[in-house]
C-alpha positions as CSV (number, residue, x, y, z in Angstrom):
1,X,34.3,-12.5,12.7
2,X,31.1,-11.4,12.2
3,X,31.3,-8.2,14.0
4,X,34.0,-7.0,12.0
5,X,32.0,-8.2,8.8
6,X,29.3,-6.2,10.4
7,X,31.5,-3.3,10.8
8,X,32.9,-3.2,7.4
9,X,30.3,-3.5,5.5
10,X,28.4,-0.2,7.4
11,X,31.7,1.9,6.5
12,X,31.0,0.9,3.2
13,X,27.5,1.3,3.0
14,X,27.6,5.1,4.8
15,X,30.5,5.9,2.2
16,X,27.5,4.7,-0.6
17,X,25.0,6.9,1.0
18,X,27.6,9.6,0.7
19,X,29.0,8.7,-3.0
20,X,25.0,8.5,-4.2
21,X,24.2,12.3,-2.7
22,X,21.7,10.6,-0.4
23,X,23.1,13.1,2.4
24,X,19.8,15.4,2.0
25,X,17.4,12.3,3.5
26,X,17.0,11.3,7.1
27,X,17.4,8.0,8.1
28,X,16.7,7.3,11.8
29,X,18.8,4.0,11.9
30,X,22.2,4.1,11.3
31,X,24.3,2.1,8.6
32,X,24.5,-0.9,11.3
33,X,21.4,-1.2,11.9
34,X,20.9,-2.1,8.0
35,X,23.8,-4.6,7.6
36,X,22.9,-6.3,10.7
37,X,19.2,-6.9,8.8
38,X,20.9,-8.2,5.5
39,X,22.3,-11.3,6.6
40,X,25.3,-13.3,5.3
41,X,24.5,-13.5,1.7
42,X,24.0,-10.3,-0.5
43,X,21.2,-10.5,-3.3
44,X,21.6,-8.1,-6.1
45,X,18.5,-7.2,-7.4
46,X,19.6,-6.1,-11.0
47,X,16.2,-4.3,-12.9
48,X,15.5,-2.7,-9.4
49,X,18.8,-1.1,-9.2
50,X,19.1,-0.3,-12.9
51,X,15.4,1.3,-13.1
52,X,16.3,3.0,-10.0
53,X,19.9,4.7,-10.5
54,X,18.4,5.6,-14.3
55,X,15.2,7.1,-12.8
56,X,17.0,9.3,-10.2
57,X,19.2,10.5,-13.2
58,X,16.0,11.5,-15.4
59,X,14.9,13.3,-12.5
60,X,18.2,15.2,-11.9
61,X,18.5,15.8,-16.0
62,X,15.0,16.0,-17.5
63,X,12.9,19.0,-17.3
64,X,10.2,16.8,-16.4
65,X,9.6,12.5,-16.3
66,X,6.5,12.1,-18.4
67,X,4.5,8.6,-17.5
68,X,1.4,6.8,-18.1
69,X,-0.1,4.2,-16.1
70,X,0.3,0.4,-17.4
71,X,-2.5,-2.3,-16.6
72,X,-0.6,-4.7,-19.1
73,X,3.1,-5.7,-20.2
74,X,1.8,-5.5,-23.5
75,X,0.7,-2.0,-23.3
76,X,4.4,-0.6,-21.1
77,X,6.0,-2.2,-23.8
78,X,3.8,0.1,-26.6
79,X,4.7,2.9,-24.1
80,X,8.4,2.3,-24.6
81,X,8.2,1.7,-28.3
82,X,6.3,5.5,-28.5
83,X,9.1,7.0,-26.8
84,X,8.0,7.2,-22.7
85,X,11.2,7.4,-21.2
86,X,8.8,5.4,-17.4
87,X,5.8,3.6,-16.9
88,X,3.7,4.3,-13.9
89,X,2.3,1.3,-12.3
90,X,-1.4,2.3,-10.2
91,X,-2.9,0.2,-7.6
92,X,-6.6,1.5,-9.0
93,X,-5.8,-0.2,-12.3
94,X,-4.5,-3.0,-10.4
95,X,-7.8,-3.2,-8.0
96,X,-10.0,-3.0,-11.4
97,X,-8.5,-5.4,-13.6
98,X,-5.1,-6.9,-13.0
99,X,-5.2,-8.5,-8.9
100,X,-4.1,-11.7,-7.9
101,X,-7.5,-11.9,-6.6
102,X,-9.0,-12.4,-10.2
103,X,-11.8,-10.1,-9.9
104,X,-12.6,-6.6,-10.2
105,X,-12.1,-4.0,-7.1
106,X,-12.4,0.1,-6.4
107,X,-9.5,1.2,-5.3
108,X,-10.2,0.4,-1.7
109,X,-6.9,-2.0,-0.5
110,X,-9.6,-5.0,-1.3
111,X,-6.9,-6.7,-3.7
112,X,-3.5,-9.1,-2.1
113,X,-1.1,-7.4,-1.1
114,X,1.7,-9.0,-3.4
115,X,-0.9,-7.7,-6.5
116,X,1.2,-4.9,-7.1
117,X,4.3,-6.7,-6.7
118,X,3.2,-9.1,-9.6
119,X,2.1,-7.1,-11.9
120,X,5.9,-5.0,-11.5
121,X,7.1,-8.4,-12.5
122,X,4.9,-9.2,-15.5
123,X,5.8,-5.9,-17.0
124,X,9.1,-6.0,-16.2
125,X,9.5,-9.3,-17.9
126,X,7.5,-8.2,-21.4
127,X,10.2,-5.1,-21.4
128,X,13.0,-8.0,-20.9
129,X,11.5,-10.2,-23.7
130,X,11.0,-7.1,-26.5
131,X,14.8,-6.6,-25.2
132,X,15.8,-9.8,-26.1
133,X,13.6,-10.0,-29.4
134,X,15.9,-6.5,-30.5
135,X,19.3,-8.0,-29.2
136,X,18.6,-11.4,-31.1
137,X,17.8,-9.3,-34.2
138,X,20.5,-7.1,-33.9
139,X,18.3,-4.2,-34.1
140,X,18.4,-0.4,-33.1
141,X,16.0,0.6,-30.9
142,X,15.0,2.0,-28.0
143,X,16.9,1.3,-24.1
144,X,13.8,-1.3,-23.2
145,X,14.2,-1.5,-19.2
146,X,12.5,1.9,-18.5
147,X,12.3,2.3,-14.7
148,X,8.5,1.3,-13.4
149,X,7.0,3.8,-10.8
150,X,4.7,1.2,-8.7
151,X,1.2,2.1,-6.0
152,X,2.5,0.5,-2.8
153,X,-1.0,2.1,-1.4
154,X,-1.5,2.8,2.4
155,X,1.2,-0.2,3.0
156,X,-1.3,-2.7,3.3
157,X,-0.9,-2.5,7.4
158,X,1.6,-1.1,9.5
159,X,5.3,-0.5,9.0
160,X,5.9,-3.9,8.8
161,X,3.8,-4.7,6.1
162,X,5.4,-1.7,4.9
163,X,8.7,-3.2,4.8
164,X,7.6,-6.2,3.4
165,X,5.7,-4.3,0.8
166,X,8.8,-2.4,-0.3
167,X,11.0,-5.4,-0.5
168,X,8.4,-7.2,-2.7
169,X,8.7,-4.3,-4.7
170,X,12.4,-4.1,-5.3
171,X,12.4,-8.4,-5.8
172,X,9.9,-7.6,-8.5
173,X,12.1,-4.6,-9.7
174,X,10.2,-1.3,-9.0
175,X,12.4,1.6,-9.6
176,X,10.5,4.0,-7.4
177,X,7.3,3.5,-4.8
178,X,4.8,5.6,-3.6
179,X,3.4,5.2,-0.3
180,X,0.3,7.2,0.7
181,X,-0.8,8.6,4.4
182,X,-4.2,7.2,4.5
183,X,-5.6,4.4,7.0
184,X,-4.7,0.7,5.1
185,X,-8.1,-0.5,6.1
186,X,-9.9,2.3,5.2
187,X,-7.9,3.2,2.0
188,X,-10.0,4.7,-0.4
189,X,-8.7,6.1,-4.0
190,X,-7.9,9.6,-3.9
191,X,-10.9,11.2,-5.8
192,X,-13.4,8.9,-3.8
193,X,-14.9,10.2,-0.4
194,X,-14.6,9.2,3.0
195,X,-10.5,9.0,3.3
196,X,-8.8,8.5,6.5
197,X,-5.5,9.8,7.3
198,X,-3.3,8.2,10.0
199,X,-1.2,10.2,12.1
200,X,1.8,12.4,10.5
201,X,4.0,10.5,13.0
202,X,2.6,7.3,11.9
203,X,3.2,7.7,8.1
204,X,6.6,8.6,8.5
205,X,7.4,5.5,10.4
206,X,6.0,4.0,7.2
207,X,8.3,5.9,5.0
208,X,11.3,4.9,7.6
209,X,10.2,1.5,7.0
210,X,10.5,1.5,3.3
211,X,13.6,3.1,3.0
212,X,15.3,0.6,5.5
213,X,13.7,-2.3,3.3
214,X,14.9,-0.7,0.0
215,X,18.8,0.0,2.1
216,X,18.7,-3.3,3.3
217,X,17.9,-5.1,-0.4
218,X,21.2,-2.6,-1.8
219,X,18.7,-0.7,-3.7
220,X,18.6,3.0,-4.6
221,X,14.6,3.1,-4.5
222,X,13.1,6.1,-5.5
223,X,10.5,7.0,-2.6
224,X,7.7,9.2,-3.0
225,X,6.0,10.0,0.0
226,X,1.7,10.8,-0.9
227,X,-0.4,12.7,1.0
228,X,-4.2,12.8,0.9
229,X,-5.3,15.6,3.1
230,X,-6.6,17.9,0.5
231,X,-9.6,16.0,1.0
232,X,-9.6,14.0,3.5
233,X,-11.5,15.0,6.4
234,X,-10.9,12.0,9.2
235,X,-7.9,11.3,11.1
236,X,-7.9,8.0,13.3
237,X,-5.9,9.7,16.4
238,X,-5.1,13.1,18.3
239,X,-2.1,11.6,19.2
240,X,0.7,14.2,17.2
241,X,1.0,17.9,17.8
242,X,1.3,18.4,14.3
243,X,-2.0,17.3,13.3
244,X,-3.3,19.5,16.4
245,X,-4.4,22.5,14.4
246,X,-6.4,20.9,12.1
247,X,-8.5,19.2,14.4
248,X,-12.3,20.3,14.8
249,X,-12.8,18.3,17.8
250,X,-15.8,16.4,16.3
251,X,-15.6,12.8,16.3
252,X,-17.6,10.3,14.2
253,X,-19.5,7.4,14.8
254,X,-16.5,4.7,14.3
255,X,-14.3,6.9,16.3
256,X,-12.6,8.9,13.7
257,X,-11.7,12.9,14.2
258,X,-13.2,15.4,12.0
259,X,-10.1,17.6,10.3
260,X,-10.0,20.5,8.2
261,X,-8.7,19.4,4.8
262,X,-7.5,21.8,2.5
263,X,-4.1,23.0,1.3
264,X,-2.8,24.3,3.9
265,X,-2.9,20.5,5.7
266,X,-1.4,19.1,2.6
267,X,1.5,21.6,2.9
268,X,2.2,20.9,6.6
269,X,2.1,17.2,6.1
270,X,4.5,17.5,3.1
271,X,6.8,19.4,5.2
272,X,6.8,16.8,8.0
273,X,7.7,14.0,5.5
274,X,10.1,15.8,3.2
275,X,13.2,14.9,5.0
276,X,12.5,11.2,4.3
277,X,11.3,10.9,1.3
278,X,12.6,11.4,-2.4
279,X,9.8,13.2,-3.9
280,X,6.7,14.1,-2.7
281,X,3.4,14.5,-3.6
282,X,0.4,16.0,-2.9
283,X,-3.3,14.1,-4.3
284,X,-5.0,17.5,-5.9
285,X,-9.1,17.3,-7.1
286,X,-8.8,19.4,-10.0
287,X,-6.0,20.6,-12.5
288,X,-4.8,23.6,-10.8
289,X,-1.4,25.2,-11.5
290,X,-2.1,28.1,-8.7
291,X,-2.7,25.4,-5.9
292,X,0.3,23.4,-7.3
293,X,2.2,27.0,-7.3
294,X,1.4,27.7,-4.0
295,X,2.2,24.1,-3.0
296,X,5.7,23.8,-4.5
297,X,6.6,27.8,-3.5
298,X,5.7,26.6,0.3
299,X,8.0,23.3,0.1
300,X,11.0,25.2,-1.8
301,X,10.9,27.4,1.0
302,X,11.9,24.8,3.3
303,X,13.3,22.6,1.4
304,X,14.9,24.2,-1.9
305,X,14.6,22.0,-4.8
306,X,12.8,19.2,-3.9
307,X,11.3,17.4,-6.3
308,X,7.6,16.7,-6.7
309,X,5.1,14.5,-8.3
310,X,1.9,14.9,-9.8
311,X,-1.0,13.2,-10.8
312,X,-2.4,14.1,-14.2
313,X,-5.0,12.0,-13.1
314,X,-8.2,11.0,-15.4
315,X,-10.9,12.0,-12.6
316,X,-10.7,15.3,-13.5
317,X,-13.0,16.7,-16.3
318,X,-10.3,18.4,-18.0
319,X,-11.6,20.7,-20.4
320,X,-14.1,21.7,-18.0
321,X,-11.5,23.3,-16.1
322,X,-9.0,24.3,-18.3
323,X,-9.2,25.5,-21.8
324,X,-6.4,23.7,-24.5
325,X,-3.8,26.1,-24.9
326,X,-3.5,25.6,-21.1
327,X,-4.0,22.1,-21.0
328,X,-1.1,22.2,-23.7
329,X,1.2,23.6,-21.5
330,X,0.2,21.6,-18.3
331,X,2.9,19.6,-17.7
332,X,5.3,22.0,-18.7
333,X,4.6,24.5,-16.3
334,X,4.7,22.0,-13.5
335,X,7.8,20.8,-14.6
336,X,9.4,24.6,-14.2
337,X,7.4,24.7,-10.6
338,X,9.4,21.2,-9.7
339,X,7.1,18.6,-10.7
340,X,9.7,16.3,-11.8
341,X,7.4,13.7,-12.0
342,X,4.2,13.7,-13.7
343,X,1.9,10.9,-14.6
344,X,-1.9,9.4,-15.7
345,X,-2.8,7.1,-13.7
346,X,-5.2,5.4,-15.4
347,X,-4.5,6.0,-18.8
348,X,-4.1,1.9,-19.5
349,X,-7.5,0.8,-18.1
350,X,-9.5,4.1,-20.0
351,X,-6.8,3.3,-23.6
352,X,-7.9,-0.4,-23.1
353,X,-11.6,0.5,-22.7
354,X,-12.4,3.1,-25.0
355,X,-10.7,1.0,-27.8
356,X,-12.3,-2.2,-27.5
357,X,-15.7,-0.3,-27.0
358,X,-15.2,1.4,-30.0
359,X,-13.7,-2.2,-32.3
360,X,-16.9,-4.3,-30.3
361,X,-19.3,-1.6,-31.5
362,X,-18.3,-1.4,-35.2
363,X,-17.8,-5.1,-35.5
364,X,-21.3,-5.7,-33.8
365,X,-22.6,-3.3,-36.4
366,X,-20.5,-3.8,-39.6
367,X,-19.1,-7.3,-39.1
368,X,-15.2,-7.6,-40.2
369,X,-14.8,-4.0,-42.0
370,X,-14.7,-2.6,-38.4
371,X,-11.7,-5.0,-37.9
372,X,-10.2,-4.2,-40.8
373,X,-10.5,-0.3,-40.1
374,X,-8.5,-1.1,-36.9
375,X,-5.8,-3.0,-38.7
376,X,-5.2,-0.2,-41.4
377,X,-5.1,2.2,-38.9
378,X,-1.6,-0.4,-37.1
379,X,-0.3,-0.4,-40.9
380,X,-0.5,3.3,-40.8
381,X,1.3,3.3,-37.5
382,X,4.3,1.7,-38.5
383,X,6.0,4.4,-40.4
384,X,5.7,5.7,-36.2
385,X,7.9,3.1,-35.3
386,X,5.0,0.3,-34.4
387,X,5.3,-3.1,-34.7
388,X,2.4,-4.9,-33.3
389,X,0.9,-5.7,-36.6
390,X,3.4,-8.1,-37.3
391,X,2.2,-10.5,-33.7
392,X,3.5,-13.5,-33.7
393,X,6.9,-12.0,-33.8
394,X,5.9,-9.1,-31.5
395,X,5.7,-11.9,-28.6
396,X,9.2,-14.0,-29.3
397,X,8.2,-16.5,-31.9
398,X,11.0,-15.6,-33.6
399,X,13.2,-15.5,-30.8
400,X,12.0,-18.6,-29.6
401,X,12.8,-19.6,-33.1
402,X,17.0,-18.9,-33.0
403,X,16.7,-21.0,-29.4
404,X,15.5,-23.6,-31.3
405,X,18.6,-23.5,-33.7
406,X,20.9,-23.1,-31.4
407,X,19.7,-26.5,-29.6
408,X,19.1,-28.0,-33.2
409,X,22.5,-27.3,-34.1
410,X,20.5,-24.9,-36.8
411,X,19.0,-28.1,-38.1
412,X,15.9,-27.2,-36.7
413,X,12.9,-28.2,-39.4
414,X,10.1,-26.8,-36.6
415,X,10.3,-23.3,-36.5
416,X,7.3,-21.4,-35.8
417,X,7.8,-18.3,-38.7
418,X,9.0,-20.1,-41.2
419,X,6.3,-20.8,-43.7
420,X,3.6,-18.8,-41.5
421,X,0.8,-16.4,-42.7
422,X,2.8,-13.5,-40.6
423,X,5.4,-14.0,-42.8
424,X,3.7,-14.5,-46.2
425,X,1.4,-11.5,-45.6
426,X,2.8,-9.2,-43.5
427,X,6.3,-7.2,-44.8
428,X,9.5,-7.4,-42.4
């Protein structure tokens, strides 16, 4: 009985792979090997799969998926409401300010592993409630459940931890995951120095690993497979041919090889993992649109039309390298090179920063007025679309509010808007 269940289902689930044009990736397992992992009872993972399938149709469709990173659900959900059709999720804003560890971290792995995981959920669920709050309301406005792009980092360990990682990933409902070829215990952030890469063998058992968590959870996952070897100059092991030619034959004091970073490593290691991976994407340490050129002609030779990623990242000193009419036309000459997706990583932790810097240091100087510059400027925003100013029923009070009247029979005489300075002072 179970063998024929076993048997069925993998017909059905190589037909899938089939039906969702997932012919162009490698899996080294075959469609029995993944049902055989799933057990008896099939959990459908709904926001996972939605983000997913609408992700990989922006990325067919779109000239480009635009992103910024979000440290809060508050701040993905201003991201939607401004008209970002993804959020990016980073593990460096996670390490700094939003960890299950309740501290602040660099970006060096230091956080828990199911950090990540959590913080997909929290933003996930302030998209659902703003959802809800527009249902209830019976108000136009923008599709809420935008698909989350989330750091998975080195893995956390090896392709176990991998797997685990991925499958906390789609539970929490990522649409897409990066995973990056650096050494989980030495992870460092991309723009910080002393990076170790594993073995190209190595990471793509990683990216085997996260692909057979997302195919055994029924998920679609968007994977994006990282590489870090533009800078990095260590490699733990000799081990793969492939990584023979870069080798200096130094070693250091913990072991490590000396490598010879550069372009050219990033390209071959690209190469290696292209067949597994949805997109891939190469960590760069300045703006450069003739090394991304040269990166994405040397993939499309190989691989036509594969899409990439890249991170607009905040480490760079823009204008020092780029002057604005070319910063204005960035992203959209990366998205003409293949650069389908394109992000800021840290744009939540610098947005939250800069603006409570700015409000602390008024209203330590000027007392209220500085708070009262900040909420004209919200009143000014609202003919943009935003809503914030208006709190209390930015958060659900008056959701919360119609649950109370459908339990009360609508005889409710507690409700939390009704008679409340939000709604004597603030217009509808």
């Amino acid at each position: 009985m179970i063998e024929t269940r076993v048997r069925q289902e993998a017909e059905a689930l190589e037909r899938e792979w089939a039906c969702h044009g997932d012919t162009g990736i490698q899996r080294d397992y075959t469609a029995q090997d993944v049902v055989r992992l799933r057990g008896s009872v099939r959990v459908e993972h709904s926001l996972a799969r939605h983000g997913a399938e609408r992700l990989r149709r922006q990325l067919a469709e779109l000239p480009y998926v635009a992103a910024l990173g979000a440290l809060t659900g508050n701040q993905a959900v201003q991201m939607v409401k401004a008209g970002l059709q993804a959020i990016y999720l980073s593990g460096w804003q996670v390490a700094g300010d939003a960890n299950l560890g309740e501290t602040t971290y660099p970006d060096q792995s230091l956080y828990p592993a199911n950090s990540v995981p959590a913080v997909v959920r929290r933003i996930n669920n302030a998209l659902r409630r703003a959802d809800q709050i527009q249902w209830s309301e019976g108000a136009d406005g923008p599709d809420w459940l935008v698909p989350i792009v989330a750091d998975a980092e080195a893995g956390f360990g090896g392709a176990l931890n991998a797997f685990e990682l991925m499958k906390g990933m789609i539970e929490a409902g990522a649409a897409g995951v990066h995973f990056e070829d650096q050494l989980a215990s030495e992870k460092k952030c991309g723009h910080l120095g002393g990076k170790v890469l594993v073995p190209t063998a190595q990471f793509i058992r990683t990216l085997i690993a996260a692909r057979l968590a997302a195919d055994v959870m029924g998920v679609p996952t968007v994977l994006i497979a990282r590489t870090d070897s533009l800078s990095a100059a260590l490699l733990t092991s000799d081990i793969d041919p492939r990584d023979a030619e870069f080798i200096t034959g130094e070693r250091t004091a913990e072991g490590f090889f000396v490598v010879r970073d550069g372009l050219e490593a990033s390209i071959a290691r690209s190469l290696a993992y292209a067949p597994y991976a949805d997109l891939l994407w190469f960590e760069t340490s300045t703006p450069d649109l003739e090394e991304a050129r040269q990166f994405a002609e040397a993939i499309h030779e190989r691989f036509p039309g594969k899409p990439l990623a890249y991170n607009c990242s905040p480490s760079f000193n823009w204008r020092k390298h780029l002057d604005d009419d070319t910063i204005a036309v960035f992203q959209r000459e990366l998205g003409a090179l293949g650069y389908r997706f394109q992000f800021v990583t840290l744009a939540g932790f610098h947005a939250l920063n800069a603006s409570m810097f700015e409000l602390a240091r008024g209203y330590a100087a000027e007392g209220m007025s500085a708070y009262v510059r900040l909420q004209e400027r919200e009143f000014a925003l609202e003919e943009h679309g935003y809503t914030a100013t208006r709190h209390q029923r930015e958060v659900g009070a008056g959701y919360f509010d119609q649950v109370a009247q459908v339990i009360s029979g609508g005889m409710a005489s507690t409700l939390a808007l009704k008679g409340s300075t939000e709604e004597a002072q603030f217009a509808a």
